[in-house]
mmCIF file as gemmi writes it, N, C-alpha and C atoms, coordinates in Angstrom:
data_model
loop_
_atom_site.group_PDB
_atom_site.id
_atom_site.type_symbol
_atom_site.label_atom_id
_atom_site.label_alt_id
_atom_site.label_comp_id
_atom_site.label_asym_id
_atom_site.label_entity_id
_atom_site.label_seq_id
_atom_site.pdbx_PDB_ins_code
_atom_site.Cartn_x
_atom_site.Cartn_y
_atom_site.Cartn_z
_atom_site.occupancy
_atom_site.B_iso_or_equiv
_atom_site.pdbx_formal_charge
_atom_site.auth_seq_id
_atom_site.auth_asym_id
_atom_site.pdbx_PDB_model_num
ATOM 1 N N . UNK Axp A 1 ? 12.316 6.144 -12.683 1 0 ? 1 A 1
ATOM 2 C CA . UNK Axp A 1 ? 11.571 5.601 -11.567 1 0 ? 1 A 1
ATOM 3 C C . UNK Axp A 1 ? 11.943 4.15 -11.312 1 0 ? 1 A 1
ATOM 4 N N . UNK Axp A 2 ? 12.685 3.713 -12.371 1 0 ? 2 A 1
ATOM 5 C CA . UNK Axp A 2 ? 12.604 1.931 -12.095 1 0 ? 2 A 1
ATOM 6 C C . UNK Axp A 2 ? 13.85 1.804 -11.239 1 0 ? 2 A 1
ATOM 7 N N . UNK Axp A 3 ? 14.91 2.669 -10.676 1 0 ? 3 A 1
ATOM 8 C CA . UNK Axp A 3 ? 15.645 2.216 -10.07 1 0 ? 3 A 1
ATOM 9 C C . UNK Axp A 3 ? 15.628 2.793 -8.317 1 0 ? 3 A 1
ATOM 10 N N . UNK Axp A 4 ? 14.138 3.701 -8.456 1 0 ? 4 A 1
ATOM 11 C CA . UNK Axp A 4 ? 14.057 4.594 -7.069 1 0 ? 4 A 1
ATOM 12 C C . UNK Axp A 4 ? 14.342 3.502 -5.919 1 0 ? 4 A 1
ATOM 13 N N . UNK Axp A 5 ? 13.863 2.49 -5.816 1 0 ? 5 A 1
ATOM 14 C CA . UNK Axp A 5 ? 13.542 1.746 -4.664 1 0 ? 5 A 1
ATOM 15 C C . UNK Axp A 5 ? 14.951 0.59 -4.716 1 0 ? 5 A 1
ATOM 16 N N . UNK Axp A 6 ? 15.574 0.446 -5.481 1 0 ? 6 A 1
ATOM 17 C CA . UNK Axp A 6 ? 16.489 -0.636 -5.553 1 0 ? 6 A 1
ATOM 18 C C . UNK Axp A 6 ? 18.014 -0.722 -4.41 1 0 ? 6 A 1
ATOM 19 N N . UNK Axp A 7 ? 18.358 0.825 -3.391 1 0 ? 7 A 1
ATOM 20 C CA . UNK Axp A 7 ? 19.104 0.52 -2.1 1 0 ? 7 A 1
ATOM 21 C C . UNK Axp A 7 ? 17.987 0.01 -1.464 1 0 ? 7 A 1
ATOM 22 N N . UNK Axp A 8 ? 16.855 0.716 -1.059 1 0 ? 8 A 1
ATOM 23 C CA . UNK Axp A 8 ? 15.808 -0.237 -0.328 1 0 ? 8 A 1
ATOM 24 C C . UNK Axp A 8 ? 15.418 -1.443 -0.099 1 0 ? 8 A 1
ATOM 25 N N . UNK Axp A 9 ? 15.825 -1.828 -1.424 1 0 ? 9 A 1
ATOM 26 C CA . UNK Axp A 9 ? 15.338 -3.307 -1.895 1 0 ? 9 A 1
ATOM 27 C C . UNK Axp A 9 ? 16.603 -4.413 -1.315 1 0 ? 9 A 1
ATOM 28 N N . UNK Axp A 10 ? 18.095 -3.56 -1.184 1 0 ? 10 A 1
ATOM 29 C CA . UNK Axp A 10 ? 19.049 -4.178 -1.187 1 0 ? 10 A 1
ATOM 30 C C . UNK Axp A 10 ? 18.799 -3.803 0.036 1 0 ? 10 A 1
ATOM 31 N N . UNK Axp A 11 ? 18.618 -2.89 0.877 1 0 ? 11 A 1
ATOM 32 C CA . UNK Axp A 11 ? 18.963 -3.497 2.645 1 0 ? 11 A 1
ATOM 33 C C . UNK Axp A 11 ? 18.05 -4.012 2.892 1 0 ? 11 A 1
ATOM 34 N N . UNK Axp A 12 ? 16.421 -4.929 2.494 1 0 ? 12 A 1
ATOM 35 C CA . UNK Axp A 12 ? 16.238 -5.214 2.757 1 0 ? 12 A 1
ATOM 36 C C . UNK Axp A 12 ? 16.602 -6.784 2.8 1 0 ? 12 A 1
ATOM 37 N N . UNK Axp A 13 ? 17.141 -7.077 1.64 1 0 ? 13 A 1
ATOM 38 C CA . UNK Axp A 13 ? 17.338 -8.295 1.382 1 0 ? 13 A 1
ATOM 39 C C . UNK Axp A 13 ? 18.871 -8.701 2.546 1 0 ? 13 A 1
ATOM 40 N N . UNK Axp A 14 ? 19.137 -7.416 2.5 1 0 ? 14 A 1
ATOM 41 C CA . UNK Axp A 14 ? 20.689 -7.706 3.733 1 0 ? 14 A 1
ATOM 42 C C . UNK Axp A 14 ? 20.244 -8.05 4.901 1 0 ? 14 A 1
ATOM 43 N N . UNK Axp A 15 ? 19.19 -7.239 5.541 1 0 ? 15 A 1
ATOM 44 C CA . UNK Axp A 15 ? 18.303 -7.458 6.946 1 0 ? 15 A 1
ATOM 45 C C . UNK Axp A 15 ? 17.907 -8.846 6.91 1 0 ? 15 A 1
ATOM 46 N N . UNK Axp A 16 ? 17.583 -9.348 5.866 1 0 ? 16 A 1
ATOM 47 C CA . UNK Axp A 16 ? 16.725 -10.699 6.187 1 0 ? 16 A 1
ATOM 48 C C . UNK Axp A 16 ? 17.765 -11.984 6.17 1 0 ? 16 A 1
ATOM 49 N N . UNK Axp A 17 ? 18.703 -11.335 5.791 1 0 ? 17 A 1
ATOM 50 C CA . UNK Axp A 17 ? 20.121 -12.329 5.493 1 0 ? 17 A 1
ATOM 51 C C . UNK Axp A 17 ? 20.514 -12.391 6.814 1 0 ? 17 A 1
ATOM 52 N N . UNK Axp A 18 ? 21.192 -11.071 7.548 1 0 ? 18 A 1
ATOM 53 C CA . UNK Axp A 18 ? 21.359 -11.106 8.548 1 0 ? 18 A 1
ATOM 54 C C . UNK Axp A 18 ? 20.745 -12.099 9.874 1 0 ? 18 A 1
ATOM 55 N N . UNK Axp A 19 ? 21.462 -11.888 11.072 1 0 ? 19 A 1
ATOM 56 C CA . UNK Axp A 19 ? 21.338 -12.792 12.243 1 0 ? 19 A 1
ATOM 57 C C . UNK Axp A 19 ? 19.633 -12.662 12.619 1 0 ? 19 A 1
ATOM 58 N N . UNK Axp A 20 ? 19.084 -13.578 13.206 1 0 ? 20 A 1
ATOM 59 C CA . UNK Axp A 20 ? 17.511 -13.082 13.862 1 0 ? 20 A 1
ATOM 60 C C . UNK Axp A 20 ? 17.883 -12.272 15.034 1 0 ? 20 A 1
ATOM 61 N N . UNK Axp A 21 ? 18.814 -12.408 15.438 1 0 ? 21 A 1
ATOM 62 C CA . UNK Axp A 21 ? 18.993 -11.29 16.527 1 0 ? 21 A 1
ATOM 63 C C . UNK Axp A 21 ? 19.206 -9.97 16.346 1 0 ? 21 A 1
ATOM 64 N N . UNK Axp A 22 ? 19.079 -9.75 14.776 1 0 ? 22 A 1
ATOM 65 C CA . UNK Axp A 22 ? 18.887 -8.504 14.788 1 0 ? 22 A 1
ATOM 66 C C . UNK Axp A 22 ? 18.037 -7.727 14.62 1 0 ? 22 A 1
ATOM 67 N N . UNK Axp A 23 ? 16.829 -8.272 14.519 1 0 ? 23 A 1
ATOM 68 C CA . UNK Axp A 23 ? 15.311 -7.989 14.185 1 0 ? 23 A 1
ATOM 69 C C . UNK Axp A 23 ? 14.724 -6.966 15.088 1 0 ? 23 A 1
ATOM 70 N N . UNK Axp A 24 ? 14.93 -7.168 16.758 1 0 ? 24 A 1
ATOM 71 C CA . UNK Axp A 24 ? 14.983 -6.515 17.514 1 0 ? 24 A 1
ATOM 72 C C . UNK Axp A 24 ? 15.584 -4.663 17.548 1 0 ? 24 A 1
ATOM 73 N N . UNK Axp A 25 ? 16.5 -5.001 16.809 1 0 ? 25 A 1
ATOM 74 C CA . UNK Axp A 25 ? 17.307 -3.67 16.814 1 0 ? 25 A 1
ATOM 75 C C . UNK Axp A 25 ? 16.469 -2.871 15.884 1 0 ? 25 A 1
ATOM 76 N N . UNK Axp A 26 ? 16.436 -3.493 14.421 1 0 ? 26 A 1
ATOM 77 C CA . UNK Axp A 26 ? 15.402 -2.797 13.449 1 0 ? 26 A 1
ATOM 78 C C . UNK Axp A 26 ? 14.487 -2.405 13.608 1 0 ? 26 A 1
ATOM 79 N N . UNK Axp A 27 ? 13.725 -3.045 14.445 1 0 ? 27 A 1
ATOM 80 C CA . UNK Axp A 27 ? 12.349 -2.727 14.825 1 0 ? 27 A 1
ATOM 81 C C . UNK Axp A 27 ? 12.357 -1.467 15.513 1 0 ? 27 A 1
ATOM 82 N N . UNK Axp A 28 ? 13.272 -1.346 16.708 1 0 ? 28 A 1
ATOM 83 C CA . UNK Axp A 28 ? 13.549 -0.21 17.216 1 0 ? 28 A 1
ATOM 84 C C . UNK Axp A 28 ? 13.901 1.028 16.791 1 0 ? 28 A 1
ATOM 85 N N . UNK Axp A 29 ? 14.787 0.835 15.815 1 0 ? 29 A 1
ATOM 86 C CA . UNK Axp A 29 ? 15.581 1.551 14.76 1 0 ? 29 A 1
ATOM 87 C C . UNK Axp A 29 ? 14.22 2.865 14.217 1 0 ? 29 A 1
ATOM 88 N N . UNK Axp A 30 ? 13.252 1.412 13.546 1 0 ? 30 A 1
ATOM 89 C CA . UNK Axp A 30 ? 12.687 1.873 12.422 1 0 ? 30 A 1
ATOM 90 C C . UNK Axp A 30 ? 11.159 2.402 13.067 1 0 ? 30 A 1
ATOM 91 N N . UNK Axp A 31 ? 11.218 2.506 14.565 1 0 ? 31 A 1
ATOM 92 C CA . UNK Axp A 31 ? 10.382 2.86 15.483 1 0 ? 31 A 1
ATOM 93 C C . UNK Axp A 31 ? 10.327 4.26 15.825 1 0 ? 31 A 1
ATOM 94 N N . UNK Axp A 32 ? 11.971 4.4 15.971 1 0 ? 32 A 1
ATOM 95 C CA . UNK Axp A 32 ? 12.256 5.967 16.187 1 0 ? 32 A 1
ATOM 96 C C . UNK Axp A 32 ? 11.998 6.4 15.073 1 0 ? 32 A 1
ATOM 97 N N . UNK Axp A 33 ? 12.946 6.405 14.132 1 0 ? 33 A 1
ATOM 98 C CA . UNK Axp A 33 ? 13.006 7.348 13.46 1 0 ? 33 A 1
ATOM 99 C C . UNK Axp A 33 ? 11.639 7.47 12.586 1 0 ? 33 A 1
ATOM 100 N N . UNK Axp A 34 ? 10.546 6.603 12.333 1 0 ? 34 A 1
ATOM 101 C CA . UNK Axp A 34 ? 9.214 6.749 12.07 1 0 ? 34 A 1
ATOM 102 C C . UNK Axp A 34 ? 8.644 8.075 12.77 1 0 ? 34 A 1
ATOM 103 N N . UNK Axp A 35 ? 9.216 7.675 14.07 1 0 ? 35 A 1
ATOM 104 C CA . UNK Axp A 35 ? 8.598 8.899 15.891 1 0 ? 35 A 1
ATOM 105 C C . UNK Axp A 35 ? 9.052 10.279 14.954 1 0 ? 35 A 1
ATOM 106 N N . UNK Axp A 36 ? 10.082 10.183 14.901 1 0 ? 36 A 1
ATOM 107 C CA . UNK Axp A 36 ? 10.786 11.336 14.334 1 0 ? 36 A 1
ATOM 108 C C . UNK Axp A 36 ? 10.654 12.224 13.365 1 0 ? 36 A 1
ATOM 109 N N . UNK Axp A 37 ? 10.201 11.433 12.43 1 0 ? 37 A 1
ATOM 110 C CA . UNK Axp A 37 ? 9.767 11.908 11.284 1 0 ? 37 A 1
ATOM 111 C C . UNK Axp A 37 ? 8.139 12.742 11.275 1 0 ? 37 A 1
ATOM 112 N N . UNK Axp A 38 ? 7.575 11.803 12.233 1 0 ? 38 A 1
ATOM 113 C CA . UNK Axp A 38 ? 6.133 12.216 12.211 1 0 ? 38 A 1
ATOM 114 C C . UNK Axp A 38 ? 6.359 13.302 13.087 1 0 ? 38 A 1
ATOM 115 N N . UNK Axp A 39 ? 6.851 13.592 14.246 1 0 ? 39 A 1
ATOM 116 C CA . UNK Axp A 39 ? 7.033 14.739 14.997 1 0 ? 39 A 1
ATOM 117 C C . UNK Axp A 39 ? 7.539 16.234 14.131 1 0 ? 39 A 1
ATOM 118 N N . UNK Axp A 40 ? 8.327 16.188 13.256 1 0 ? 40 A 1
ATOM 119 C CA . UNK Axp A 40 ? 9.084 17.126 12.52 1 0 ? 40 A 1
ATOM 120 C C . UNK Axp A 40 ? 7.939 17.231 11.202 1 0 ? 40 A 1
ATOM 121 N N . UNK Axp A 41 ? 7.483 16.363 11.104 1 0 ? 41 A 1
ATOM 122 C CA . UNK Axp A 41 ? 6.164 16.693 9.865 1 0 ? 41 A 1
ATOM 123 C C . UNK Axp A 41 ? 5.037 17.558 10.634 1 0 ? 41 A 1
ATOM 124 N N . UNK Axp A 42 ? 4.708 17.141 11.84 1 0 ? 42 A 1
ATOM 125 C CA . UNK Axp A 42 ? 3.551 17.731 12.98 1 0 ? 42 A 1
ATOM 126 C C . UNK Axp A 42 ? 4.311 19.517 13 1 0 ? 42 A 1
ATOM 127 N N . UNK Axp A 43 ? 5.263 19.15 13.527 1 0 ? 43 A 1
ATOM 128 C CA . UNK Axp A 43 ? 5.669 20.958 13.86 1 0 ? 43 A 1
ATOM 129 C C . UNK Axp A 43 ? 5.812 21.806 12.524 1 0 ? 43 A 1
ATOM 130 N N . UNK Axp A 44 ? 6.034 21.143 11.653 1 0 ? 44 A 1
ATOM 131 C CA . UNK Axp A 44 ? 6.376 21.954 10.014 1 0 ? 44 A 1
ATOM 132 C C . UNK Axp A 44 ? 4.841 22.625 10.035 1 0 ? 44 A 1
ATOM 133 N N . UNK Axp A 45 ? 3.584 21.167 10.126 1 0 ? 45 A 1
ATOM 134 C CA . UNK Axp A 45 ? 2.361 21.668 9.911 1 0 ? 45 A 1
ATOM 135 C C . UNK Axp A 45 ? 1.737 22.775 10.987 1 0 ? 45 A 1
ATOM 136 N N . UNK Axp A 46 ? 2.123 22.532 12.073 1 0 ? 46 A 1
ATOM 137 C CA . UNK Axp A 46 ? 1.642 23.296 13.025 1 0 ? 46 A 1
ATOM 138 C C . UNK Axp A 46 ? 2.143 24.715 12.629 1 0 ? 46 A 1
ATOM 139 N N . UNK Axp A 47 ? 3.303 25.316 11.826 1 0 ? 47 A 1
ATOM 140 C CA . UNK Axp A 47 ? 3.991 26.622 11.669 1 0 ? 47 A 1
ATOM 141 C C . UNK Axp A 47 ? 3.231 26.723 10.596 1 0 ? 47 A 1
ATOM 142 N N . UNK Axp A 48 ? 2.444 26.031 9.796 1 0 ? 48 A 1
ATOM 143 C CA . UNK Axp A 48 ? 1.728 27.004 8.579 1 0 ? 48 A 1
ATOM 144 C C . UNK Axp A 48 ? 0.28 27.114 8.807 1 0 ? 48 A 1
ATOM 145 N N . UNK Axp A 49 ? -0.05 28.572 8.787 1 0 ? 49 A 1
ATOM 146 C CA . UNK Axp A 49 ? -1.056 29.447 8.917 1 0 ? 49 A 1
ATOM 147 C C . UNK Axp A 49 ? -2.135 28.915 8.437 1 0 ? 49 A 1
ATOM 148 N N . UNK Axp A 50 ? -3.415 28.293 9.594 1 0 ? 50 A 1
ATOM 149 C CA . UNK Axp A 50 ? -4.393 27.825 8.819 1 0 ? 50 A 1
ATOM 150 C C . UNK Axp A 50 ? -4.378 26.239 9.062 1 0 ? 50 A 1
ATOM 151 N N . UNK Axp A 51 ? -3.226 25.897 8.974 1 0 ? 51 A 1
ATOM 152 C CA . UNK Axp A 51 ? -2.989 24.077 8.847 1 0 ? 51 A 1
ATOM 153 C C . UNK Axp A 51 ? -2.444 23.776 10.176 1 0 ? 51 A 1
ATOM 154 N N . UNK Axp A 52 ? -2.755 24.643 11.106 1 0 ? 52 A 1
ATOM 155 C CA . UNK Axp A 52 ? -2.187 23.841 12.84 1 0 ? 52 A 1
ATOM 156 C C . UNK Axp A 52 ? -3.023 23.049 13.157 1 0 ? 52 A 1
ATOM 157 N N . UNK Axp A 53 ? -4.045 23.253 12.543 1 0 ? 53 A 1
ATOM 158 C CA . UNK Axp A 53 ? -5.095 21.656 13.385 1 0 ? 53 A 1
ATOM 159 C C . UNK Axp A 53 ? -5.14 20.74 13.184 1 0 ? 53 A 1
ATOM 160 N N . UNK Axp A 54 ? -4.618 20.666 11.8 1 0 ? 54 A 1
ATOM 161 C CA . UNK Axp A 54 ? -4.556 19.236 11.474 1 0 ? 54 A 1
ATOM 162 C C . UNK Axp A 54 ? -2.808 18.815 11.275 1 0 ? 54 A 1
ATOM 163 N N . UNK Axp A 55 ? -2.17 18.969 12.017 1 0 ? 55 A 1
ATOM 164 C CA . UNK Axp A 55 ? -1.365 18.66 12.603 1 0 ? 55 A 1
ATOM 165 C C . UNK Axp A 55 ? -1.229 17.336 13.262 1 0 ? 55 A 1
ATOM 166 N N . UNK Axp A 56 ? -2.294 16.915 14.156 1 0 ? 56 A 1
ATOM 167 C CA . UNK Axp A 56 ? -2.75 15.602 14.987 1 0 ? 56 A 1
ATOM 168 C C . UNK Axp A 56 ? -2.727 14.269 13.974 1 0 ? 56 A 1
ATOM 169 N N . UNK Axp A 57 ? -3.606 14.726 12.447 1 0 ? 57 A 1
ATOM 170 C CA . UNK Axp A 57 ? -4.138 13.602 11.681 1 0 ? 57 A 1
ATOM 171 C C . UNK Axp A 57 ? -2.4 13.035 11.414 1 0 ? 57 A 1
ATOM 172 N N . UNK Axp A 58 ? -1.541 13.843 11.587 1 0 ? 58 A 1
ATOM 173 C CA . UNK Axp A 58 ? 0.06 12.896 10.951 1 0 ? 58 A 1
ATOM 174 C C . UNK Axp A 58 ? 0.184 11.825 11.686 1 0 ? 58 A 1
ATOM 175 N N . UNK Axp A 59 ? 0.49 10.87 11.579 1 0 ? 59 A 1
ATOM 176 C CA . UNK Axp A 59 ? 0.646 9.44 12.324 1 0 ? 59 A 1
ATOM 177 C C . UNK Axp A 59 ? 1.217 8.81 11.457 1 0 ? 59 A 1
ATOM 178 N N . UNK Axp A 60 ? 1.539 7.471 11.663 1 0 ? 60 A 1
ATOM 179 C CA . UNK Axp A 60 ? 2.324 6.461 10.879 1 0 ? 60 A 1
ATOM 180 C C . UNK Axp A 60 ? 2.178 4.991 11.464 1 0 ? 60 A 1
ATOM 181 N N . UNK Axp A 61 ? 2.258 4.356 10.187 1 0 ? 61 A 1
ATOM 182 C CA . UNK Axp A 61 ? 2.088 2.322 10.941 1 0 ? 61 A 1
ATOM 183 C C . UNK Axp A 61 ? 3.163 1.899 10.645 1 0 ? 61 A 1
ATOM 184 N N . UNK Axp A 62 ? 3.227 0.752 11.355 1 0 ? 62 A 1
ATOM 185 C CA . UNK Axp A 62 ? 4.155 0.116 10.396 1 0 ? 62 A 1
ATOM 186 C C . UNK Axp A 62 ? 3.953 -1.811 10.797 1 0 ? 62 A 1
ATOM 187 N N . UNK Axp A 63 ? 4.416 -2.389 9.854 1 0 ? 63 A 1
ATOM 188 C CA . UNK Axp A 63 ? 3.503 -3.558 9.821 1 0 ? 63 A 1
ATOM 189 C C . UNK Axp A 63 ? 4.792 -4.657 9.885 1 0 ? 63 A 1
ATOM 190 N N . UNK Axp A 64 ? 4.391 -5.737 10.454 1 0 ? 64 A 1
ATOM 191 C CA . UNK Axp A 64 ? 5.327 -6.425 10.503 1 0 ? 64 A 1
ATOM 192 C C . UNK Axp A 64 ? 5.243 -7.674 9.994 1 0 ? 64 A 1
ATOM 193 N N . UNK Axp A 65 ? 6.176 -8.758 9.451 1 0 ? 65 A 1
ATOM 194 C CA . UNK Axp A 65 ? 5.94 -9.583 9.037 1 0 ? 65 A 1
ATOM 195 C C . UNK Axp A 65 ? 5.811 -11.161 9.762 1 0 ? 65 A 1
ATOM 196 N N . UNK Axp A 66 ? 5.47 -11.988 9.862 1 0 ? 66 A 1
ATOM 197 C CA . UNK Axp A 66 ? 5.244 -13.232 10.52 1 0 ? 66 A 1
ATOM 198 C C . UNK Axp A 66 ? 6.651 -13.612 11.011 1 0 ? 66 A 1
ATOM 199 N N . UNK Axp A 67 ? 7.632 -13.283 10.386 1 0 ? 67 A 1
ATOM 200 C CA . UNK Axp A 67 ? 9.238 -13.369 10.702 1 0 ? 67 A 1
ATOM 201 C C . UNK Axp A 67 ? 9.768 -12.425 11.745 1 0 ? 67 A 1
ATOM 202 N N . UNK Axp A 68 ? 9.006 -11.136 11.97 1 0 ? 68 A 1
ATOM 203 C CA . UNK Axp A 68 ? 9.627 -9.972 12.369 1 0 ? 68 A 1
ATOM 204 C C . UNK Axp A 68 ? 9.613 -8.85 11.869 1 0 ? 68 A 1
């Protein structure tokens, strides 16, 4: 477990290295594919018998920092 998060850890530290002009893009980036994910979690739930209603409760945040 101690090394699960450590590419994570490294693009994040690359993102913040990177230009401020790219903050914009990430945000977007990490906008969709959030969309995406929660949509394909919604329809998985909606196909099992019993669990289509709560389908709706899937959602996602995401939080940003004073930097971006």
């Amino acid at each position: 477990m101690a090394g699960e998060f450590d590419e994570l850890m490294q693009l994040a530290a690359d993102l913040e290295a990177g230009p401020d002009s790219l903050s914009g893009y990430v945000r977007k980036a990490v906008q969709v594919t959030s969309n995406k994910v929660k949509k394909s979690a919604q329809e998985t739930v909606r196909e099992r018998k019993g669990l289509g209603h709560v389908a709706n409760a899937i959602t996602y945040d995401t939080k940003e920092s004073a930097s971006g």
